[in-house]
N, C-alpha and C positions, 0 to 999 in steps of 0.2 A: 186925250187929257188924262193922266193920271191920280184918284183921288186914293190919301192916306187915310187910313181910318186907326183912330186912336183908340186904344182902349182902356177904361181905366182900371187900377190895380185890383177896386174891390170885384168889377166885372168881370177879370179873368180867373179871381178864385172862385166864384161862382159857378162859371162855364167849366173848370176843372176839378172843381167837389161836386157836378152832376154827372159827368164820365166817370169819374172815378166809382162812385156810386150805384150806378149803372152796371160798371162792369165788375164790382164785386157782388151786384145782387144775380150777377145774369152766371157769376162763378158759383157762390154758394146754391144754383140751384140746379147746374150743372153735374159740377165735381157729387160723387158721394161723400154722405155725410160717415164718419167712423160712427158706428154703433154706442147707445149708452147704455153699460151693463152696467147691472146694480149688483147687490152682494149675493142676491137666490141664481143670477143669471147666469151663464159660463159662455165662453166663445165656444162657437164650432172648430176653431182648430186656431192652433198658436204652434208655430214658428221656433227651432230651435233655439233657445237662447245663447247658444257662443256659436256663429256660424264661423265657417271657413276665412280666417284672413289671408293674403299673401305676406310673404316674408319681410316687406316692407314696411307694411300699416301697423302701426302700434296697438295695443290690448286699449280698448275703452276706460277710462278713467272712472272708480267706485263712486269718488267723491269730486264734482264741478272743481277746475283749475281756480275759477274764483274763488271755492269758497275754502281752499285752500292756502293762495297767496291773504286771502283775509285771516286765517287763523293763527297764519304764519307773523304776522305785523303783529297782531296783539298777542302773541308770543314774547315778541319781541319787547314791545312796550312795557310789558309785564314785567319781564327781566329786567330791563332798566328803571322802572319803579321799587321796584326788590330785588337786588342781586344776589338777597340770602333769604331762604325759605326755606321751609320742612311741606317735603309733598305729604298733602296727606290722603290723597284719593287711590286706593290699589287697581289696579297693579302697576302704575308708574312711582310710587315709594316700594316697591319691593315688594311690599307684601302680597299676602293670596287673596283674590275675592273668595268670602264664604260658601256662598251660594252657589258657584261654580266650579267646586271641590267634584261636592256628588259631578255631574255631569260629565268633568275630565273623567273619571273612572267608568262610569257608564258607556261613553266611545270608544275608552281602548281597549273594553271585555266585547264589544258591539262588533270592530273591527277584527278580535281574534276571532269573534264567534261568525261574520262572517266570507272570511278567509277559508276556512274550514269548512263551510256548506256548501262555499262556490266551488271547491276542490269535489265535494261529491257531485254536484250538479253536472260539470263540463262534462262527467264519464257518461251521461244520458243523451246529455242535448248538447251538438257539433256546437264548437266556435271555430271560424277561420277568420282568418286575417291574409291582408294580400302582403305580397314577397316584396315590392317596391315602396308601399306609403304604409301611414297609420291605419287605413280603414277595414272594418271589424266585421263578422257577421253573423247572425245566430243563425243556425239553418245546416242540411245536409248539403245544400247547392248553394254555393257562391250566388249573390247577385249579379247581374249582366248592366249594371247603372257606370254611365263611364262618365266619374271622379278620379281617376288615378291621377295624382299628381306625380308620381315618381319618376327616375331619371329616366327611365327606356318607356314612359306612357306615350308619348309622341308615335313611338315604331308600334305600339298594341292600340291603336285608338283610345286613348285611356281606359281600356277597359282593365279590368285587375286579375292580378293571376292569384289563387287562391292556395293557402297552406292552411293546416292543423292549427290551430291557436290552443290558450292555457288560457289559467284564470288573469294571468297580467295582461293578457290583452283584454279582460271583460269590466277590469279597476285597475287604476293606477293610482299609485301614491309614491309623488315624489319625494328626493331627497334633502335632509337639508342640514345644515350643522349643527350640533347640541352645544348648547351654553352652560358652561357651569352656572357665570353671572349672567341674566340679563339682564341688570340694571348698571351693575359693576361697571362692565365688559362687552359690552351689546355686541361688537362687530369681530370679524375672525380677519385677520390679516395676510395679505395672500402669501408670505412666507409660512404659514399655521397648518395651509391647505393640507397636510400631510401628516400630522399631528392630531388635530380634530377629529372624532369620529359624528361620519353622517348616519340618521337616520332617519325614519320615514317624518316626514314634516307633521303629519296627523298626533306621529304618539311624542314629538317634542314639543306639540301645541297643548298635549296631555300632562307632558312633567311640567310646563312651565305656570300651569294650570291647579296643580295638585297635587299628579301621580309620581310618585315613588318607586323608579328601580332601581336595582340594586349596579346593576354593570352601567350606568347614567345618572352619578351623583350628580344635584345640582343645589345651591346656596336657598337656604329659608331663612327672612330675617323676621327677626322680631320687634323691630323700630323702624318706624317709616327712616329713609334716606334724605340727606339735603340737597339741596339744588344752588349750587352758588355759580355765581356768574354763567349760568347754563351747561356749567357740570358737575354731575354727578358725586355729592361725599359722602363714605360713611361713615357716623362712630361709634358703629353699635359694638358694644364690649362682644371679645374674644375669649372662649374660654382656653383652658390649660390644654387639651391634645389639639387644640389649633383647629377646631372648627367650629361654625358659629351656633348658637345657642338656636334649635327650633320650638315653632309655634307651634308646631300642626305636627301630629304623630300617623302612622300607617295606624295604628290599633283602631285610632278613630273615625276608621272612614274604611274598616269592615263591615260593619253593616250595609253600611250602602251597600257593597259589594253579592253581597250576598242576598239582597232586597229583588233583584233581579234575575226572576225565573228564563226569561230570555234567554240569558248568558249562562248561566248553570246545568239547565237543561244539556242532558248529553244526546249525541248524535245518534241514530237507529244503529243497531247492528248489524241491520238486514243490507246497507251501502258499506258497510266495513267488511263484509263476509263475503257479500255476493261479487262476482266473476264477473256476472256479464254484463255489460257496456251498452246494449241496444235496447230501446225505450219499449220495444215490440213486447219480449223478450217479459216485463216482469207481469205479476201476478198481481190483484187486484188490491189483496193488500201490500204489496210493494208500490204499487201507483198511487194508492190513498196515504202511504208514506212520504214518498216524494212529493206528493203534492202537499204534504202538514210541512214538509222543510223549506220548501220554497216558499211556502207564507210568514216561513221563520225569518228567511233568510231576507225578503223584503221586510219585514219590521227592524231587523238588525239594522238594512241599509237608510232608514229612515232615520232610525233611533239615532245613530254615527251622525248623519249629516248636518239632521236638529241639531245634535247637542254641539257640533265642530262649529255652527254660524254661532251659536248662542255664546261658546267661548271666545269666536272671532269678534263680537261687539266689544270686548273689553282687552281682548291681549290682540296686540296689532300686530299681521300677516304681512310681509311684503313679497312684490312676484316681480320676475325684472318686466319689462311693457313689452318684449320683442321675442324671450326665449322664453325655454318652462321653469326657469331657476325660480325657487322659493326660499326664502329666509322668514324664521318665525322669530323674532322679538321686535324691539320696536326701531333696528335699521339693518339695511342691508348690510351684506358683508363686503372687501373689500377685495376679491378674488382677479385678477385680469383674467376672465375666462371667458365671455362672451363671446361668440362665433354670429353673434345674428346681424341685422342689417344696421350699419349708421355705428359698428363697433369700433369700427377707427379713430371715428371722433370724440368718443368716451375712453380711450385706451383700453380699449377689452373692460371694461366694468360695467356692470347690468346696470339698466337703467330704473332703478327701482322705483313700484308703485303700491299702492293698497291691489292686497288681494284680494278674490274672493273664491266661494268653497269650490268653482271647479277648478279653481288652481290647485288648493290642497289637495282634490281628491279627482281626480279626471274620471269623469264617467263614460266617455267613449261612448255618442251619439251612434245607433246603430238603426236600419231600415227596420220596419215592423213588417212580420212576414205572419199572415194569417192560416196559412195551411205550410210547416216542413216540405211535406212528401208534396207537394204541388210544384209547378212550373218557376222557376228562380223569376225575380223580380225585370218588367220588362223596362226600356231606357226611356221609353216612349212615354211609357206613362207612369214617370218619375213622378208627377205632378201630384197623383191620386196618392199615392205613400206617406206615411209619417213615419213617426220617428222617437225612438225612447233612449234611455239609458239602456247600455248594454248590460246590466244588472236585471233592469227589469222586464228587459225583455225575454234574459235567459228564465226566472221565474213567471212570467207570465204561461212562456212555451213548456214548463215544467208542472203549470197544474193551478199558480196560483191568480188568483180575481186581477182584473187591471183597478191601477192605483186611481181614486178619482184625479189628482192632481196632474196623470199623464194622460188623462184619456183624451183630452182633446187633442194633443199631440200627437198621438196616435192614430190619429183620423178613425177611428173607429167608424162615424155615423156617412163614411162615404166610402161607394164603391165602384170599384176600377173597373172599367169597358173593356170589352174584348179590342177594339180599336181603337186606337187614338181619335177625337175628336177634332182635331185640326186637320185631320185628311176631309172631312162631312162638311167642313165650310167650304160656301161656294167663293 
């Protein structure tokens, strides 16, 4: 005889809120908990922050999709509430933020000054780079770590075949168009591609910013701009040789210029004179030399990178999500140049996003190597290695202090076994 047994509704949520229950309490004491670090605390080691994507995966998004399609609606509302308006918040009415005058000028003296250091630096301490992919290394010996993504890595094990490098393999600063308008004119059209000149994204994040040259005229206005129907008008009066009347002069933003012992300071002349090339090789005050420019040359790269986020909060960077194109105003340009993945379906046009500074300025993630003259890095024990800027690692290896901000990255407080540990388990 078969008997049914019924249950009733409240009964079965009972019996499945004490499983449930159960098995999150028998999880939370399972699983490890992440650690709670307060503001004195520091992790033992953190994780490069742009790892390795395939050519597929899109660049992670600055700002949540949501909270974007939401800014985007009350954008819109906005416009249809008011279809004529005077913007008045800089730098989308044109004008300059005050405050981030000084700073544009402070990055592009920052950037020359250290361009120039890293040029003395490489003749001391090797950079190589491998012959097939991006990857970079400070040291007299290639590392033996096999990442080679390149096209013949399949036939070498991935392992890398090692060439001389320059300072452009130790920073990069890509390209990107100069705007006369960026409010005007935001976008370059891909008939223009050819007419436009490119230059490095950083110093057109500079002039669009404040900075003033002379071979990269770009438009100051003096009157916020309108916004009607969600475009762009101006009427701010013209004078007579037909160019628009400015706010803001070079005279007054010498000081600044000049406020900056950093960038003023001239370079020894003991790296301008001297011949020889091998770190052995100088004299105690040529090592306490090199080692005063490499503390220079890390304060430079700091100074740059602070003042490039602090201008990015207000003047908007876009990067396409797939390749390393960057455009500085507030949209992409309209170039069919895209070679990356899913281009067909865009017609060759980047797929533009919010950037952030390693787009602007690629630091080229490089292995931390604690002894030059020692044994090149083993594949085995990839695991015990960290990892810096290629910047700061060539002045680290040059004399100067490690920066606190990378030292957990660096692995500094752990040390690599003569053998791998997964051979000792039984």
């Amino acid at each position: 005889m078969r008997v049914t047994l019924f249950y009733s509704e409240a009964s079965l949520l009972k019996r499945l809120s004490r499983r449930l229950n159960s098995t999150l309490f028998f999880s939370s004491e399972t699983w490890p908990q992440p650690p709670e670090h307060t503001g004195d605390q520091q992790q033992s080691y953190t994780d490069v922050p742009c790892p390795r994507r395939t050519k597929r995966e899109r660049k992670p998004y600055v700002t949540p999709m949501k909270t974007l399609i939401e800014r985007a609606k009350s954008e819109r509302k906005s416009r249809k509430e008011q279809p004529v308006r005077v913007l008045e918040e800089p730098p989308d009415n044109g004008l300059l933020v005050p405050e981030l005058v000084e700073v544009a000028h402070s990055v592009y003296h920052a950037r020359r000054f250290l361009l120039s250091a890293l040029w003395q630096l490489v003749r001391f301490i090797p950079v190589l780079r491998c012959e097939s992919c991006d990857e970079v290394h400070i040291g007299h010996v290639g590392h033996e770590i096999r990442t080679c993504t390149g096209p013949k890595s399949r036939f070498q094990n991935a392992l890398h075949v090692w060439r001389r490098g320059g300072v452009r393999d130790v920073v990069f600063f890509p390209k990107c168009f100069h705007l006369f308008d960026r409010v005007g004119k935001p976008r370059v059209g891909h008939d223009e591609r050819f007419s436009v000149p490119r230059i490095p994204a950083i110093i057109e994040l500079c002039i669009q910013a404040g900075l003033d040259l002379e071979k990269y005229p770009t438009k100051r206005r003096t009157k916020p701009v309108y916004c009607i129907e969600g475009r762009i008008v101006d009427f701010e009066s013209v004078v007579e040789d037909g160019e628009t009347e400015r706010n803001f002069s070079f005279e007054s933003v010498k000081p600044f210029v000049h406020s900056y012992s950093l960038v003023t300071k001239p370079l020894e002349k003991v790296f301008l004179e001297s011949n020889s090339s091998n770190l052995d090789q100088l004299s105690n005050e040529e090592r306490n030399q090199l080692k005063d420019l490499s503390m220079r040359t890390l304060d430079s790269w700091f100074e740059m990178t602070s003042g490039a986020k602090k201008i990015m909060e207000k003047y908007v960077v876009n990067t396409c999500g797939y390749c390393p194109e960057v455009q500085v105003g507030p949209k992409g340009h309209k170039l069919r140049m895209c070679k990356a993945s899913k281009h067909q379906s865009r017609n060759g046009l980047h797929a533009w996003q919010e950037a952030t500074i390693d787009d602007l300025v690629g630091p080229n993630y490089v292995w931390h190597v604690e002894d030059m003259s020692g044994l090149p890095l083993n594949n085995n024990l990839k695991r015990y290695y960290g990892k810096a800027p290629a910047v700061v690692e060539l002045c680290v290896n040059a004399g100067a202090p490690v920066p606190d901000q990378y030292r957990s990255m660096m692995r500094l407080d752990v040390v690599s076994p003569e053998r791998d540990e997964v051979d000792l388990v039984a």
